[in-house]
DONU-885931 format. One line per 8 residues: number of its first residue (from 0); their letters; for each residue x, y, z of N, C-alpha, C. Coordinates in steps of 0.001 Angstrom, whole numbers. Example, Ala and Ser with C-alpha at 12.3 -4.5 7.8 and 13.67 -1.06 7.14 Angstrom:
residues 2
0) as) 13190/-5690/7800/12300/-4500/7800/13200/-3300/7800; 12850/-2250/7080/13670/-1060/7140/12900/30/7870 .
//
This chain:
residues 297
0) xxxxxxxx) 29212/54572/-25741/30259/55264/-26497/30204/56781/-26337; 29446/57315/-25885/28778/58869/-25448/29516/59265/-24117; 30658/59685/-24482/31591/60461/-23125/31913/61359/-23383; 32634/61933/-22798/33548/63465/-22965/32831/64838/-21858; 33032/65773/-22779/32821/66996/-22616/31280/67177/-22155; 30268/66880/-23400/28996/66877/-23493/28228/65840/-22648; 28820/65426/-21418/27901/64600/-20606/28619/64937/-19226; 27598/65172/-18596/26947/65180/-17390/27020/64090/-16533 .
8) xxxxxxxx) 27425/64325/-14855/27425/63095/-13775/26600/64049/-13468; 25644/63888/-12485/25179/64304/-10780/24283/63272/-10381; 25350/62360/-9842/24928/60766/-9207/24899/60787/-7739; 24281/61581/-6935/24936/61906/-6042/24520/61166/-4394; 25417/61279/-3075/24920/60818/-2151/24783/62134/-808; 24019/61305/-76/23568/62707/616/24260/62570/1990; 25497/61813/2144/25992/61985/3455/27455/60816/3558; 28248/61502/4127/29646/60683/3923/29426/59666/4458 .
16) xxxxxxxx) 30061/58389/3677/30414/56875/3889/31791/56638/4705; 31144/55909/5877/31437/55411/6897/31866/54038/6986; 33221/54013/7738/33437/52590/7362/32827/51642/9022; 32865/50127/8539/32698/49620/9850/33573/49483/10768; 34866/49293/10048/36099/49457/11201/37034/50904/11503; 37445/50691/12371/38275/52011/12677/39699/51926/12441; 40369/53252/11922/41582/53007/11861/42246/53125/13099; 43402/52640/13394/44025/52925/14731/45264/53805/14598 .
24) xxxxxxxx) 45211/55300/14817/46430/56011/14904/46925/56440/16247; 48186/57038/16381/48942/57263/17658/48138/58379/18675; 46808/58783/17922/45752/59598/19039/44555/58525/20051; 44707/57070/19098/43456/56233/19190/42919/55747/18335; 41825/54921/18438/40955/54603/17255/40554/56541/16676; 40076/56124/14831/39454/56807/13970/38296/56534/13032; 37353/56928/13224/36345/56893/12228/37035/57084/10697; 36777/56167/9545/37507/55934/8124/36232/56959/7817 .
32) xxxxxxxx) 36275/57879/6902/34697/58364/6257/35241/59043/4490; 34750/58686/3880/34690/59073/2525/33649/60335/2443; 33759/61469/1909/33228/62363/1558/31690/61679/416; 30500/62677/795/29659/62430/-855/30222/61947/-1876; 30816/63008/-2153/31106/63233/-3589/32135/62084/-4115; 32869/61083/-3395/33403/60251/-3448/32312/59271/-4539; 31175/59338/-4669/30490/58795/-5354/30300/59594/-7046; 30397/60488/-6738/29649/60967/-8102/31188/61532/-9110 .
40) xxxxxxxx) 32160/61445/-8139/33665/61214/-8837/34033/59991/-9530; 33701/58857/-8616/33881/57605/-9043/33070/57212/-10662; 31744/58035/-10293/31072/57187/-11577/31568/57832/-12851; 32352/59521/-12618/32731/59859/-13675/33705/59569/-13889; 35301/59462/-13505/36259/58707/-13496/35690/57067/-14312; 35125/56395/-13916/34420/55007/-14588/34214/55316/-15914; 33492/56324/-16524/33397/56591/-17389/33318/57763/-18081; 34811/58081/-17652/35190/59462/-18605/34555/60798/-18984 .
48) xxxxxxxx) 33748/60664/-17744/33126/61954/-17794/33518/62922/-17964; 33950/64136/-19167/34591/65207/-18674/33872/66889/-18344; 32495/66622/-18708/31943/68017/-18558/31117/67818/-17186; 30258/68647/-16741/29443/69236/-15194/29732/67457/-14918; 30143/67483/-13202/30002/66859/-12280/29694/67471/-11058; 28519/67100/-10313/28250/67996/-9187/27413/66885/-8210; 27940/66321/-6943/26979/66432/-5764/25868/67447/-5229; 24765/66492/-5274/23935/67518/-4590/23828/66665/-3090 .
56) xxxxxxxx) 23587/67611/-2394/23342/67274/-949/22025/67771/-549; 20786/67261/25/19401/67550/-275/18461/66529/1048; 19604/65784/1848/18539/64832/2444/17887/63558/1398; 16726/63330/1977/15790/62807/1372/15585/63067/-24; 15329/64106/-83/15237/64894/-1466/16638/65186/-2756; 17461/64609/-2330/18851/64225/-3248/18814/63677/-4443; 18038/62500/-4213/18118/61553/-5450/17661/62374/-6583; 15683/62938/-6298/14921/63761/-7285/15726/64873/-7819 .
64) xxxxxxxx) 15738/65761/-6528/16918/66878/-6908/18045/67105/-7630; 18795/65720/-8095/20234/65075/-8887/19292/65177/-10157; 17985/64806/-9962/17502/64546/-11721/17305/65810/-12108; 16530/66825/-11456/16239/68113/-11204/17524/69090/-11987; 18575/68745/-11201/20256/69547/-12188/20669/69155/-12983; 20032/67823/-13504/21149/67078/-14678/19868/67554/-15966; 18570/67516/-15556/17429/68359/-16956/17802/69806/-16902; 17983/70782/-15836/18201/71864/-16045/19329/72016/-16807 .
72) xxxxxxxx) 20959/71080/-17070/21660/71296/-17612/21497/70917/-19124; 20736/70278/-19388/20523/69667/-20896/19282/70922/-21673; 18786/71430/-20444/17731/72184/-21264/18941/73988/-20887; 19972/74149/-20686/20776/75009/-20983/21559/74747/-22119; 21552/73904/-22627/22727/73557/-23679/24054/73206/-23285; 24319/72727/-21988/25368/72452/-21516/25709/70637/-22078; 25041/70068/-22133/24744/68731/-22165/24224/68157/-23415; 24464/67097/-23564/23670/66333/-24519/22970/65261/-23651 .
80) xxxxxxxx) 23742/64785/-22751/24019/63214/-21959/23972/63836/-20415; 23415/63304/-19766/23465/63421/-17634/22910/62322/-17341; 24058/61591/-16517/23598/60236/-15321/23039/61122/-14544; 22418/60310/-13711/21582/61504/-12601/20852/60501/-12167; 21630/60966/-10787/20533/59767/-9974/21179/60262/-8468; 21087/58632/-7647/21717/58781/-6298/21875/57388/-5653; 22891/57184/-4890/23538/56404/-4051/23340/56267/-2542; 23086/55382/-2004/22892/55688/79/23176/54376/318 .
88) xxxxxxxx) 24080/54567/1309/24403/53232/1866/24658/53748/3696; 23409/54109/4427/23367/54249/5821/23276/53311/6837; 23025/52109/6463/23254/51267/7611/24537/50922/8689; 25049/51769/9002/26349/52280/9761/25348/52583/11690; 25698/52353/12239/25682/51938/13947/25205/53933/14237; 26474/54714/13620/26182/55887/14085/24806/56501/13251; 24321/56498/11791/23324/56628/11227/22578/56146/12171; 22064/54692/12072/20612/54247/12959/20616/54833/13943 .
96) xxxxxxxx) 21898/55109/14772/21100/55396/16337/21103/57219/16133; 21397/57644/15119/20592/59045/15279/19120/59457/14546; 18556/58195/13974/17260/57868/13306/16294/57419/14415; 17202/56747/15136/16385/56187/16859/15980/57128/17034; 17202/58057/17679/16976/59112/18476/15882/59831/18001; 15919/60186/17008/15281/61217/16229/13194/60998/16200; 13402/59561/17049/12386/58822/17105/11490/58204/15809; 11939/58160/14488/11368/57891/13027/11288/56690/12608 .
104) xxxxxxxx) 12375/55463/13013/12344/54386/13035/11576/53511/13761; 10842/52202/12807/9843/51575/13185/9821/50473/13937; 9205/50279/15495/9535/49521/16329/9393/48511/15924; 8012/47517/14597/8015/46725/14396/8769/46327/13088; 9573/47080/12722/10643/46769/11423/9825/46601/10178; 9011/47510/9975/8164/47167/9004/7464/48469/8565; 7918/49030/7301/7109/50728/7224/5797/50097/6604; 4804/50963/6804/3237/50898/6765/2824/52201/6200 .
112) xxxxxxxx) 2708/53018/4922/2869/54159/4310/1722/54345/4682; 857/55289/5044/-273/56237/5094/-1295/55070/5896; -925/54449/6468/-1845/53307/7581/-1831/53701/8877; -3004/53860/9558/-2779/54505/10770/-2202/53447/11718; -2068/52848/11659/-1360/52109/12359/405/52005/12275; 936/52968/11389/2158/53123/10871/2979/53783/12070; 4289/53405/11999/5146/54102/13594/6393/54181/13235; 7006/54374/12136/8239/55082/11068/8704/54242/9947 .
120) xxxxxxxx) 9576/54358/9572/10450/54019/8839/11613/52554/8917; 12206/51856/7922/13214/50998/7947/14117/51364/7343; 15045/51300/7744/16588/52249/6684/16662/50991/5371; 16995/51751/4435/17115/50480/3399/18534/51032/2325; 19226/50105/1897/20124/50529/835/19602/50552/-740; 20418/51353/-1381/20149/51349/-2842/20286/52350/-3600; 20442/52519/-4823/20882/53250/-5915/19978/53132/-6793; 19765/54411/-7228/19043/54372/-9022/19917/55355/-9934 .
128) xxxxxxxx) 20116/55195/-10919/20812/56347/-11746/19728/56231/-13139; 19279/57286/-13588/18864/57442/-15500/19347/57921/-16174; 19661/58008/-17458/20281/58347/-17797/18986/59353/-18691; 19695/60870/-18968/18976/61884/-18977/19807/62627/-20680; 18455/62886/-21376/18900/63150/-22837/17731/64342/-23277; 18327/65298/-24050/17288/65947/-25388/16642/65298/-25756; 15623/65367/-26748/14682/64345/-27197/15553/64288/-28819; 16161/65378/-29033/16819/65091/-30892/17614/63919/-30342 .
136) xxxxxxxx) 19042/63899/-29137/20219/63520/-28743/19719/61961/-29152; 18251/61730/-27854/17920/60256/-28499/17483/59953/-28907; 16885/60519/-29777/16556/59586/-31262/17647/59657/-32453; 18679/60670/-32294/19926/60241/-32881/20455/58715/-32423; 20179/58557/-31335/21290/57485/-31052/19894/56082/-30815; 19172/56614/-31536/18013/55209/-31129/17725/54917/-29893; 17735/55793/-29055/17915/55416/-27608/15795/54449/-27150; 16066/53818/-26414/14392/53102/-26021/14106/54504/-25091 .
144) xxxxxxxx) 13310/55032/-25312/12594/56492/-24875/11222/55952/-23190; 11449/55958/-22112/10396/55898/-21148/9738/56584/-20812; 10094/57875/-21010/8977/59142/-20781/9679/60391/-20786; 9034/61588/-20387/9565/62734/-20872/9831/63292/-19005; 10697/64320/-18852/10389/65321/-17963/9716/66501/-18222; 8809/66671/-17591/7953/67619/-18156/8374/69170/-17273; 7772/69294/-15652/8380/70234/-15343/8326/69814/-13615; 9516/70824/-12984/10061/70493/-11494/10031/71589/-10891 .
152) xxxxxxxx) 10771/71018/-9280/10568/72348/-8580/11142/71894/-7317; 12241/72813/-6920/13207/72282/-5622/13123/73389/-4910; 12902/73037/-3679/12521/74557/-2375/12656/74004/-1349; 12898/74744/-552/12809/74511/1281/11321/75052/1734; 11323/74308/2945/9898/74158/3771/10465/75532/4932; 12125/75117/5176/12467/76595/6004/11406/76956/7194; 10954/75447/8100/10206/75767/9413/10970/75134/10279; 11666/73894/10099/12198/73506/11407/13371/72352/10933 .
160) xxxxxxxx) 14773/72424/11714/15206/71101/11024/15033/69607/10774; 14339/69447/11653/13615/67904/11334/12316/67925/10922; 11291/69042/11366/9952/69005/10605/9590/70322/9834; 8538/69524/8704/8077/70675/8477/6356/71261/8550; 6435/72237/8202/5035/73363/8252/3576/72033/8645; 3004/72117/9370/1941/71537/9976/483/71398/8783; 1086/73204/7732/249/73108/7591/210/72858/5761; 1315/72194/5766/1438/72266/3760/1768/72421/2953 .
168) xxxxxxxx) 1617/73835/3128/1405/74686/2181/2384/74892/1353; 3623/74802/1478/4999/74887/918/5243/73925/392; 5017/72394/1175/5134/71150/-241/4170/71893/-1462; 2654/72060/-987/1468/72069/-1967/1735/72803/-3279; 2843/74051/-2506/3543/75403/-3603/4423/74722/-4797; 4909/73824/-4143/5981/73261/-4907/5036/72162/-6328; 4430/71591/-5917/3392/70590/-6422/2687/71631/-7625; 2365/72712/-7243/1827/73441/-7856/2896/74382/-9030 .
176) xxxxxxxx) 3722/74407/-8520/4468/75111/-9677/5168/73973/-10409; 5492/73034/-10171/5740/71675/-11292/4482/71431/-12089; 3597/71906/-11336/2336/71739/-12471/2053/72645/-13812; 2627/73569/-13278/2169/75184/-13936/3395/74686/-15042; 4887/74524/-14607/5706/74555/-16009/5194/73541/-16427; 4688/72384/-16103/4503/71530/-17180/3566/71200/-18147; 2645/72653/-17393/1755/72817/-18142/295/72267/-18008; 21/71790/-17153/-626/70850/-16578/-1533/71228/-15279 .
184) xxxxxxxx) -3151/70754/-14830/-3338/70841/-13750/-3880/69324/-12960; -3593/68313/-13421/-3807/66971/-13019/-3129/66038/-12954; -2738/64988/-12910/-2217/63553/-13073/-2595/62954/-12997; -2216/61015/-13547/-2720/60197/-12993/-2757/59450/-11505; -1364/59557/-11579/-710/58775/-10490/481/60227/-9041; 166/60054/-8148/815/60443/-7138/2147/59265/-7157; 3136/59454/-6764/4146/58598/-6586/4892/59228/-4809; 4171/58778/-3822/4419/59729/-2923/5795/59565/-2453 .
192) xxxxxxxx) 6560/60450/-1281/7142/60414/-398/7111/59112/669; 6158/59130/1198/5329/58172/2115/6070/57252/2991; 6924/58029/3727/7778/57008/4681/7119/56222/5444; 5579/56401/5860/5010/55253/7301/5829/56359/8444; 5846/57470/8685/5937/58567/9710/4894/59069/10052; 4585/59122/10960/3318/59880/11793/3114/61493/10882; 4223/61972/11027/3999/63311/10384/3975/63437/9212; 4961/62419/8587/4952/62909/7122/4419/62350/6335 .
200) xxxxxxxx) 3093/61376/6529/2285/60772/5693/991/61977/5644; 810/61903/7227/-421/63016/7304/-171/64252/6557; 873/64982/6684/1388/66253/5674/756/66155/4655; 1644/64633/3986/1967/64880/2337/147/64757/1618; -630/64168/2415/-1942/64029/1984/-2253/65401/1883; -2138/65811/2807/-2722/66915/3439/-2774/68364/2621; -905/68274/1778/-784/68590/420/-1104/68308/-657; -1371/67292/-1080/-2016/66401/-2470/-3235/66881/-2672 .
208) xxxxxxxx) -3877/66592/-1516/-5413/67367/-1229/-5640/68685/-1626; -4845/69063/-1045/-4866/70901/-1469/-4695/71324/-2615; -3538/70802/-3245/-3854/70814/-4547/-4437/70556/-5818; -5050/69158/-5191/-6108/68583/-6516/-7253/68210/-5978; -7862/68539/-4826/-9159/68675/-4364/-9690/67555/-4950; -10620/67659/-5245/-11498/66309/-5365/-11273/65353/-6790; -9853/66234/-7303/-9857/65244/-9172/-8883/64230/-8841; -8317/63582/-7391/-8265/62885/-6871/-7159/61658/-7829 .
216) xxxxxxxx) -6124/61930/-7931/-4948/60596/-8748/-5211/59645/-7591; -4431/58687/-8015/-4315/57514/-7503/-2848/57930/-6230; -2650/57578/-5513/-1501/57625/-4330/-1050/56648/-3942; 246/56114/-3999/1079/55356/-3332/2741/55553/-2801; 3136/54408/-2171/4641/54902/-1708/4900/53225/-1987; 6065/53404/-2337/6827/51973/-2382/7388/51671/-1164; 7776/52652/-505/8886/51851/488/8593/51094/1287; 7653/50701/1041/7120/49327/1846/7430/48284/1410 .
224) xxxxxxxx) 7928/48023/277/8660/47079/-314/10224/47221/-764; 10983/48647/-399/12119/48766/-121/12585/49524/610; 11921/49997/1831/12780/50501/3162/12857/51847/2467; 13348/52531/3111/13474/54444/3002/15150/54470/2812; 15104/54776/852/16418/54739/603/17072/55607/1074; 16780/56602/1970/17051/58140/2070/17561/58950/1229; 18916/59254/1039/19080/60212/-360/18428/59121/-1661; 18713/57795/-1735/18630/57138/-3005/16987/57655/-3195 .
232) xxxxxxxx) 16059/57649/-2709/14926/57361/-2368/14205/57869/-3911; 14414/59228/-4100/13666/60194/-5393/13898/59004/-6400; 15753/59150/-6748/15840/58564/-7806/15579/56964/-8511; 15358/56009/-7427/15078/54932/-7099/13123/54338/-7673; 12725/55797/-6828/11187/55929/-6923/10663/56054/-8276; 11848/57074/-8802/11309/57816/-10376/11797/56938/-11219; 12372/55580/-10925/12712/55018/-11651/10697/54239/-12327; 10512/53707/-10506/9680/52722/-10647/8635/53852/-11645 .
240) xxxxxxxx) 8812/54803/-11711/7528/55824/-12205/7668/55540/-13664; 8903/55636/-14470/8861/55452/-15493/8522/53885/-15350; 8907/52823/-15102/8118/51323/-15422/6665/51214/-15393; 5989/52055/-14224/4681/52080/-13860/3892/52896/-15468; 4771/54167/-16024/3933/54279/-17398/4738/53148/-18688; 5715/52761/-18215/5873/51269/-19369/4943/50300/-19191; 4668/50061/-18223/3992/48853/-18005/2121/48820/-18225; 1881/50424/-17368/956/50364/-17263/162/50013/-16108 .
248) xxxxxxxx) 834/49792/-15089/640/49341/-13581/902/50371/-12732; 20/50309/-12035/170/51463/-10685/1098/50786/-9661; 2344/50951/-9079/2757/50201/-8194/2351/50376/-6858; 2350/49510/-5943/1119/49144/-4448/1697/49600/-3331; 1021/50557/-2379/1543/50444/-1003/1131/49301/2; 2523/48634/190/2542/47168/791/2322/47768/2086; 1375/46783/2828/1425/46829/4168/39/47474/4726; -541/48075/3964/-1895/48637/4159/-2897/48435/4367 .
256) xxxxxxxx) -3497/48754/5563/-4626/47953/6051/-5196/48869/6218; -5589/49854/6913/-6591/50964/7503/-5714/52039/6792; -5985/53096/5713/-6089/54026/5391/-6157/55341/6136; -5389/55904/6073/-5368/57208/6620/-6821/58087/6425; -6794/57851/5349/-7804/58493/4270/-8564/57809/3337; -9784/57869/3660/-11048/56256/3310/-11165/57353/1716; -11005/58110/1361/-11517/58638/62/-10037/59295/-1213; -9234/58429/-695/-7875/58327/-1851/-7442/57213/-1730 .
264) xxxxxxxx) -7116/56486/-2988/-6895/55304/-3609/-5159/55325/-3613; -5081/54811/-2648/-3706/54451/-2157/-3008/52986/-2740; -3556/52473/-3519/-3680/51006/-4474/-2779/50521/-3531; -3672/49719/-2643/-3147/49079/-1449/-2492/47576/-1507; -1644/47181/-1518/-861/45771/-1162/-971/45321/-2510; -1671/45247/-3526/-1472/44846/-4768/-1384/45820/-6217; -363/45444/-7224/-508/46523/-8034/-1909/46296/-8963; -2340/47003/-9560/-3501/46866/-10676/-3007/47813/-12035 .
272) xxxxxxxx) -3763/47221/-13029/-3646/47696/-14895/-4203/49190/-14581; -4413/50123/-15090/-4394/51528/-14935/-3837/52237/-16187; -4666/53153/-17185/-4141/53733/-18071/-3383/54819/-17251; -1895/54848/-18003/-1414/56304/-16800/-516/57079/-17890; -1178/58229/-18036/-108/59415/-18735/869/60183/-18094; 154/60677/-17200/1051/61279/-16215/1184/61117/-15504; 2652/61725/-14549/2776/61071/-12640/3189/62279/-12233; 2915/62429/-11381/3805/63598/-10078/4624/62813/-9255 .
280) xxxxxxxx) 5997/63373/-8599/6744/62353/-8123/7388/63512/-7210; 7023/63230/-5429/7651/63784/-4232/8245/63532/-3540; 9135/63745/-2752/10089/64006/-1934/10790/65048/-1346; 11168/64757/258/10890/65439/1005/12095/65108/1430; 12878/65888/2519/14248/65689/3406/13994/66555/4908; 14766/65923/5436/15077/66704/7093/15826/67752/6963; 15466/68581/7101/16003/70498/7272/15009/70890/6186; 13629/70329/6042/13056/71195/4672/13194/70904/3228 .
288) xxxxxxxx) 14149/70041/2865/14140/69912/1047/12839/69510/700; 12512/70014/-511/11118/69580/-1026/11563/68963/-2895; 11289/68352/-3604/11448/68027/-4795/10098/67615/-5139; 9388/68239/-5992/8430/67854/-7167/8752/67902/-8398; 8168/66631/-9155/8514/66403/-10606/7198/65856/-11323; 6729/66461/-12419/5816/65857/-13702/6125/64792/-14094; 6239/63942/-15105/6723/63017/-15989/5768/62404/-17077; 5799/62100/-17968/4481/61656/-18493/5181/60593/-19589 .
296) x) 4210/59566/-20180/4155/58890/-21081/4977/58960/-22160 .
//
């Protein structure tokens, strides 16, 4: 019953929808393509959204980043209410074969997150949206409460368009200043990036490390059990983050056999019970997007 003015869309997708057939006009066949934002119109139109609607465009880093603008608007006073999430639907002929190209996709159709034996990614579909509130807004409305946002942090890596910095330090910055607003210098749980990429598993350790040295959270990636949502990916992930402190379960990187790294607990192929207060939650995009987020209990 919560529409109008005082609520917030930024549901957003990170790259125009493509149809499978072509139209045929008097030049030739045409590629059909819907803009982003065709998504994050729709969901407000659906439901009467009338205040901030905004696509973000972010890569990889879209989904987190959508949650990222819809808390910054509630903690301005713009908002009471923000959907916030993200949408990807890339399995389109021209997508994959520039993921080929790009060499990231996995010859044996199967991502393997932080396993040295890992050789990319599987494109996967899917959506997450949350819905994003003040803490007075819901407990006015009785809302079931999963955890808090504590504090974030959206930046570019700004080294190369498909990769980034060799050496870190710019995810690690980011990691580190979501820590600082939230007040915080630990977690329980890592909720990684972790595509099963040669580069960007080794990175993201490589950052985690740097920043929490030997007080060592727990690390995993899901997409081993749902393919690399690409833009959906943050919001999808941060979903499972809030279930993982409902539940109380660390969720598992499927597929893991040899460890990148014999001295971080990557809670391999099965989930386990785990007291967890807090999570850190990353993501990463091609041209540099970076998204870090807190969350806690």
């Amino acid at each position: 019953n919560v529409v109008g003015g005082r609520v917030g869309c930024v549901v957003s997708c990170s790259k125009p929808l493509l149809s499978y057939g072509a139209q045929q006009t008097a030049q030739g066949s045409q590629l059909l393509v819907d803009f982003p934002d065709c998504v994050t119109r729709s969901v407000a139109f659906c439901y009467g959204i009338t205040g901030p609607v905004l696509n973000v465009n972010a890569a990889c880093a879209t989904g987190l980043q959508s949650v990222m603008v819809g808390a910054e608007w509630i903690r301005e006073g713009r908002c009471d209410v923000v959907l916030a999430g993200a949408a990807e639907s890339s399995l389109h002929p021209l997508y994959v074969a520039g993921f080929s190209q790009m060499g990231v996709l996995s010859e044996k159709n199967k991502v393997c997150p932080f396993d040295q034996a890992r050789d990319g990614f599987v494109i996967g579909e899917g959506a997450g949206v949350l819905v994003l509130e003040s803490l007075s807004f819901a407990r006015k409305r009785r809302a079931k409460i999963y955890g808090e946002l504590l504090g974030w942090d959206f930046s570019c890596d700004a080294h190369h368009p498909v990769r980034f910095s060799g050496s870190g330090v710019e995810i690690a910055g980011s990691l580190s200043r979501s820590l600082h607003r939230a007040g915080m210098s630990k977690v329980d749980y890592v909720n990684a990036h972790g595509t099963g990429t040669h580069l960007n598993d080794a990175l993201e350790i490589k950052a985690i490390k740097r920043v929490f040295k030997k007080r060592g959270p727990s690390v995993s990636s899901t997409k081993g059990s749902t393919g690399h949502l690409l833009g959906a990916s943050g919001a999808v992930e941060l979903g499972f983050c809030f279930l993982a402190l409902r539940d109380q379960v660390l969720p598992p990187t499927l597929n893991l056999k040899d460890p990148i790294d014999k001295d971080v607990d990557f809670v391999p192929k099965k989930s386990y019970k785990k007291k967890i207060d807090t999570i850190a939650k990353l993501n990463f995009g091609f041209g540099g997007a970076i998204g870090t987020m807190i969350i806690r209990k």
